[in-house]
C-alpha positions as CSV (number, residue, x, y, z in Angstrom):
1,X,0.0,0.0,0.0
2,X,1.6,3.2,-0.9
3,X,-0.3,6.6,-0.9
4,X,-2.7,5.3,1.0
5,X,-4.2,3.4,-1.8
6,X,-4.4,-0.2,-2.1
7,X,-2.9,-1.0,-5.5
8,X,-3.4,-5.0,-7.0
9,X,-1.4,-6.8,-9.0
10,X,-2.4,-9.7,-11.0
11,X,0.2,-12.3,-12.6
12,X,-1.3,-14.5,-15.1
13,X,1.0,-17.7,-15.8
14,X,0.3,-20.6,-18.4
15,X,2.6,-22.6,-15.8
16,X,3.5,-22.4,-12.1
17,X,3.8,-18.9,-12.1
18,X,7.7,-19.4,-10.7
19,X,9.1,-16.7,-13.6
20,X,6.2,-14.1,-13.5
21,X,6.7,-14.0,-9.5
22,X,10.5,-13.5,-9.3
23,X,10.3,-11.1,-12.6
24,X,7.5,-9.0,-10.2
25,X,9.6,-9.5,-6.8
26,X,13.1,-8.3,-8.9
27,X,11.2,-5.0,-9.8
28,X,9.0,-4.4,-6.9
29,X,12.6,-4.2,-4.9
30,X,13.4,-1.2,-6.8
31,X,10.1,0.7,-4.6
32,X,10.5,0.1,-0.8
33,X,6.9,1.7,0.5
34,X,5.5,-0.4,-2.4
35,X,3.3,-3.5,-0.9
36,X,0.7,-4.4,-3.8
37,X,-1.8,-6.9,-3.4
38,X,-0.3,-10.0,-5.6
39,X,-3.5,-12.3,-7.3
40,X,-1.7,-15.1,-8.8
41,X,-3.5,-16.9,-11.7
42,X,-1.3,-19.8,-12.5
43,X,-1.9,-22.8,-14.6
44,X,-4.2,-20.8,-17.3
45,X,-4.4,-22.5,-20.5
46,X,-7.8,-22.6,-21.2
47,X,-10.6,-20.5,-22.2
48,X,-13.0,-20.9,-18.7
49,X,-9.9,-20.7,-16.6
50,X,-9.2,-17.3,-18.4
51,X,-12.8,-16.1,-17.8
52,X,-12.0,-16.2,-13.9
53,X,-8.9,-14.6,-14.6
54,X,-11.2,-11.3,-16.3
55,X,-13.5,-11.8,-13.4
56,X,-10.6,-11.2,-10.7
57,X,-9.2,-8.0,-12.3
58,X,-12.9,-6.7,-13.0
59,X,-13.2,-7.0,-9.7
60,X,-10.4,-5.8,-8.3
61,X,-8.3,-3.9,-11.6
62,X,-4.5,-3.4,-11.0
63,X,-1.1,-4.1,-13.3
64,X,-1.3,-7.0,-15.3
65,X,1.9,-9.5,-16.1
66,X,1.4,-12.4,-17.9
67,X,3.7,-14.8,-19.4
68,X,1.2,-16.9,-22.0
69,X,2.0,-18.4,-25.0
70,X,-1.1,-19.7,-26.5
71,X,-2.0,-16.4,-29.0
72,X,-5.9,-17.1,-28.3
73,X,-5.2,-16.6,-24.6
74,X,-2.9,-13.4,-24.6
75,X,-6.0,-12.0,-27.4
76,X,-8.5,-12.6,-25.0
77,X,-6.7,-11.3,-21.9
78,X,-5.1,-8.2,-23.8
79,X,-8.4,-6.9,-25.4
80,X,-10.6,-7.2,-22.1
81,X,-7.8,-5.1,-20.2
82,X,-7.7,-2.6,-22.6
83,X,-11.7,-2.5,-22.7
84,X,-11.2,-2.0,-19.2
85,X,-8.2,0.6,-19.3
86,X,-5.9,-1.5,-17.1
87,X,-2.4,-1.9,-18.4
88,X,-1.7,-5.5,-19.5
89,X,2.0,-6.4,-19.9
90,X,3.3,-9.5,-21.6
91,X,6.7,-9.6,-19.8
92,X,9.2,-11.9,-21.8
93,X,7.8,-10.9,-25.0
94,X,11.1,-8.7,-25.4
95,X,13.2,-11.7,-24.4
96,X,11.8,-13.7,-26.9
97,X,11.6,-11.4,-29.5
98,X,15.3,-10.8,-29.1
99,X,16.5,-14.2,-29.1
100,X,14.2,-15.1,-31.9
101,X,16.3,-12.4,-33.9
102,X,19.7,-13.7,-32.9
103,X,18.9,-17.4,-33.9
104,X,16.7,-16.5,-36.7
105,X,14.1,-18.6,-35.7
106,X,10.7,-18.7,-33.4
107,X,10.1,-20.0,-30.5
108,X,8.0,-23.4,-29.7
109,X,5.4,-21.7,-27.6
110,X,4.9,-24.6,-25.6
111,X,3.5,-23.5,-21.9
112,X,5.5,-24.4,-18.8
113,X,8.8,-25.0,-21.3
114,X,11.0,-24.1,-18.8
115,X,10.0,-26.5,-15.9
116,X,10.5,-30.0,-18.1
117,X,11.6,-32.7,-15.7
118,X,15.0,-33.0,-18.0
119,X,18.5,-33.4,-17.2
120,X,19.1,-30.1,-15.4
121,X,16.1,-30.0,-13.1
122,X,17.0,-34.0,-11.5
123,X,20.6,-31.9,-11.4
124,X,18.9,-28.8,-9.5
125,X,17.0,-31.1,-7.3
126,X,20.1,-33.1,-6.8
127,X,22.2,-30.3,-6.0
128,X,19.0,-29.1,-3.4
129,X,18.7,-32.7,-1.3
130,X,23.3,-32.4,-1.2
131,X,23.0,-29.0,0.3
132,X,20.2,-29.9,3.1
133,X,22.4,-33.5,3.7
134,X,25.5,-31.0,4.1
135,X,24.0,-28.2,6.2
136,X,26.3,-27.0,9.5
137,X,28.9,-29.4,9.1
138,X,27.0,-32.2,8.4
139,X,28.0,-35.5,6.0
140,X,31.3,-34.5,6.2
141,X,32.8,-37.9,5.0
142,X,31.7,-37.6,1.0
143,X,33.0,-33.4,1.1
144,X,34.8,-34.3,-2.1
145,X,31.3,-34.7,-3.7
146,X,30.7,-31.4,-3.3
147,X,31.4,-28.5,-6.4
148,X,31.5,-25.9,-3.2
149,X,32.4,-25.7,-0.1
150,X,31.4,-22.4,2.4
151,X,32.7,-22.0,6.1
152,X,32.0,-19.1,7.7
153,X,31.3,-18.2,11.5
154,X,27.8,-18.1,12.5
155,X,25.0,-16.2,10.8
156,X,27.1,-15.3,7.6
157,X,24.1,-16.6,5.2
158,X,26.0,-20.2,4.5
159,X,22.7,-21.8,4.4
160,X,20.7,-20.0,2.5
161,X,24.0,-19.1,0.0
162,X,24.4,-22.8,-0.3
163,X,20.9,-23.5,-1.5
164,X,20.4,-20.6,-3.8
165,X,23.2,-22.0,-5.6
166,X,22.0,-25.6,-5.4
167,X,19.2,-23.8,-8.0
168,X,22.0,-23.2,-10.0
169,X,22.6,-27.1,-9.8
170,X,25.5,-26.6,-7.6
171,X,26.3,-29.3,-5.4
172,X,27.2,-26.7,-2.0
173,X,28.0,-27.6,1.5
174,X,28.6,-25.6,4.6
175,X,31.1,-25.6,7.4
176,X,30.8,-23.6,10.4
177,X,33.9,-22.3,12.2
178,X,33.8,-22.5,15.5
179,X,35.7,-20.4,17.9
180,X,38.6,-22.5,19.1
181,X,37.6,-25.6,17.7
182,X,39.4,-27.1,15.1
183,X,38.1,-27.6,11.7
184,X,37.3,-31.2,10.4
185,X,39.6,-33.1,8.7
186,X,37.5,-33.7,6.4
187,X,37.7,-30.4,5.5
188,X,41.5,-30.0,5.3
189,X,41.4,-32.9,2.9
190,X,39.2,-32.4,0.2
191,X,40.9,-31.3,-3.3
192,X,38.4,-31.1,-5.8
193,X,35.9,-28.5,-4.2
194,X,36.4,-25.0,-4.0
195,X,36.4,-24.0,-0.5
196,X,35.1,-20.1,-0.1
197,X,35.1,-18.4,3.3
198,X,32.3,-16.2,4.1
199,X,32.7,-13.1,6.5
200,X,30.6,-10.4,8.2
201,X,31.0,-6.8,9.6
202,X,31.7,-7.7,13.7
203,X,28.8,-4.8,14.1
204,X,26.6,-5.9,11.4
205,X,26.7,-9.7,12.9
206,X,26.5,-8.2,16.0
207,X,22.9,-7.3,15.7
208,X,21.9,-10.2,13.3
209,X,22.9,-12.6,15.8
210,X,21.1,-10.4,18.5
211,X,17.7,-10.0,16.3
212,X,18.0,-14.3,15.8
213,X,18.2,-14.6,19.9
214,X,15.3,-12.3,20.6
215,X,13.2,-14.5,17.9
216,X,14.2,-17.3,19.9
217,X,13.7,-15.9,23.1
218,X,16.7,-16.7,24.6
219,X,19.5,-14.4,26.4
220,X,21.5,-12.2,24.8
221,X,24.1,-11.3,26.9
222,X,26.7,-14.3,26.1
223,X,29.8,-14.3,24.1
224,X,28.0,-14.9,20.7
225,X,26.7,-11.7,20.5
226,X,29.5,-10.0,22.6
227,X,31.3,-7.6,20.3
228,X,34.6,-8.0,21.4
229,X,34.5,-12.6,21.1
230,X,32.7,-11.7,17.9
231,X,35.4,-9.4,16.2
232,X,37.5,-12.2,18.0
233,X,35.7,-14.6,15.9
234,X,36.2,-12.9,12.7
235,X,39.6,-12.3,12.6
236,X,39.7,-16.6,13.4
237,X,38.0,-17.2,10.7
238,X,39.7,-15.1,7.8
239,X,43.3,-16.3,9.7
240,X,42.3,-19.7,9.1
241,X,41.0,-19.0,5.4
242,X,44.5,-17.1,4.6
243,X,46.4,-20.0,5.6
244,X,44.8,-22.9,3.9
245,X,44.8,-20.4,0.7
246,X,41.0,-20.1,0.2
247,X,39.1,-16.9,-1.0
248,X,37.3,-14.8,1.3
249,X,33.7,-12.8,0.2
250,X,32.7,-9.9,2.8
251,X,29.2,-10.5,2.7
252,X,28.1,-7.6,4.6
253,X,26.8,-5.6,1.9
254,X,26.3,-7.9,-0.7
255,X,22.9,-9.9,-1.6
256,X,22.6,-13.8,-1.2
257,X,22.4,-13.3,-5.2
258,X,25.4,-11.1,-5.4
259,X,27.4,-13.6,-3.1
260,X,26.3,-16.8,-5.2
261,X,27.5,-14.9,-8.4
262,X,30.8,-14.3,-7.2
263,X,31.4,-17.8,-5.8
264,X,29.8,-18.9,-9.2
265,X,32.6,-17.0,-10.6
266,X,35.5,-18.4,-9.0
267,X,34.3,-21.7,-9.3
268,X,34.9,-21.0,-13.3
269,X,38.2,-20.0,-12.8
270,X,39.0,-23.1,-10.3
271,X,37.5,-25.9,-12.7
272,X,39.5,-24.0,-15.1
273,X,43.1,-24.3,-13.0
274,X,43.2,-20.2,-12.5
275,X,44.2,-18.7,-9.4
276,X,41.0,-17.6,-7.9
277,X,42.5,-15.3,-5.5
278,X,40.6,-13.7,-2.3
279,X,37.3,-13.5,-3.8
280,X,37.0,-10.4,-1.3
């Protein structure tokens, strides 16, 4: 809500509605005090079903996205949004249009394309069940399985790093360092992973780990959150990374998105024998 006004937003999918709801999240990011109300119409391939779809914006009209490819369809839903003077947006239309140029060709128009259970979605879903096996240190004894490896102190966004790139169909586990524990051998042995170590602003970990206690309800005045062990912590950490030789990312300012790409990065240059430096 923004202005006062309630504003809707209606994403019309001939599939599960997965690319129509990351393209709208990616560009709603860009307006903070925006909060639409999101109707999502997924699934539409047929004349009735698009009938409920009119019935929901005449009801409540707003932006329309829509990824469709059957030409009926789009018809039908264009022309009743512009008899109803809401703005109707056919979203990859561009992106197809484009590539259709460079390969000099069109595309198959075949709904839901993208989510066919071929080779690279049994690798994505592959990738997802290794990173939940090798969450916190878990599973340690098949490491060398793994494409990445991230160690980090606490509440430096291994988790959640490691599965975003396990939609990339990277196979990612996580290590957590542990203040004057010694890392598993395990770890010290595997050669055919690239080993990344993640690190935090002492302040900026400071409050995240303070905001995780207080959802947990539990204390906050111990040495996890006390800034002094924690900057203690840090300097572990990247003193451990610089001596086994493996890249550091400051993820303090940077997006889960903006971290994966960079590790995604120096993975290239590892598989390909480079020097991936500090990653920093």
């Amino acid at each position: 809500m923004a202005n006062g006004l309630t504003h809707h937003l209606h994403l019309v999918s001939d599939a599960t509605g997965e690319t129509i709801s990351s393209v709208a999240r990616a560009c709603l990011a860009q307006f903070e005090d925006a909060d639409p109300v999101e109707h999502n119409w997924t699934l539409i391939r047929t004349a009735r079903q698009m009938e409920k779809v009119l019935e929901g914006i005449k009801e409540h009209p707003g932006l329309v996205l829509f990824t469709l490819v059957n030409e009926e369809l789009r018809a039908t839903l264009t022309e009743e949004c512009r008899k109803l003077q809401v703005t109707c947006i056919p979203v990859l239309d561009p992106v197809i249009g484009a590539l259709g140029s460079f390969f000099g060709r069109q595309s198959r128009g075949l709904p839901g394309r993208q989510h066919e259970l071929d080779a690279e979605y049994f690798g994505r879903i592959d990738a997802m069940n290794f990173a939940l096996a090798h969450d916190d240190g878990q599973s340690s004894w098949d490491y060398e399985d793994a494409d990445v490896i991230l160690v980090g102190v606490s509440r430096t966004s291994k988790t959640p790093t490691c599965i975003y790139l396990a939609n990339r169909s990277i196979k990612a586990a996580n290590v957590p360092i542990v203040p004057d524990f010694p890392v598993s051998p395990e770890l010290l042995a595997a050669r055919k992973p690239l080993i990344v170590g993640l690190t935090k602003d002492p302040t900026s970990l400071v409050q995240v780990r303070r905001n995780r206690l207080r959802l947990l309800s539990q204390d906050e005045e111990t040495d996890y959150v006390d800034p002094d062990m924690v900057r203690r912590e840090v300097i572990q950490a990247r003193r451990l990374c610089s001596e086994h030789g493996w890249p550091i990312i400051d993820v303090s300012r940077r997006s889960i998105e903006e971290t994966a790409a960079t590790i995604v990065q120096l993975l290239s240059q590892h598989r390909n024998g480079e020097n991936v430096g500090t990653g920093d």
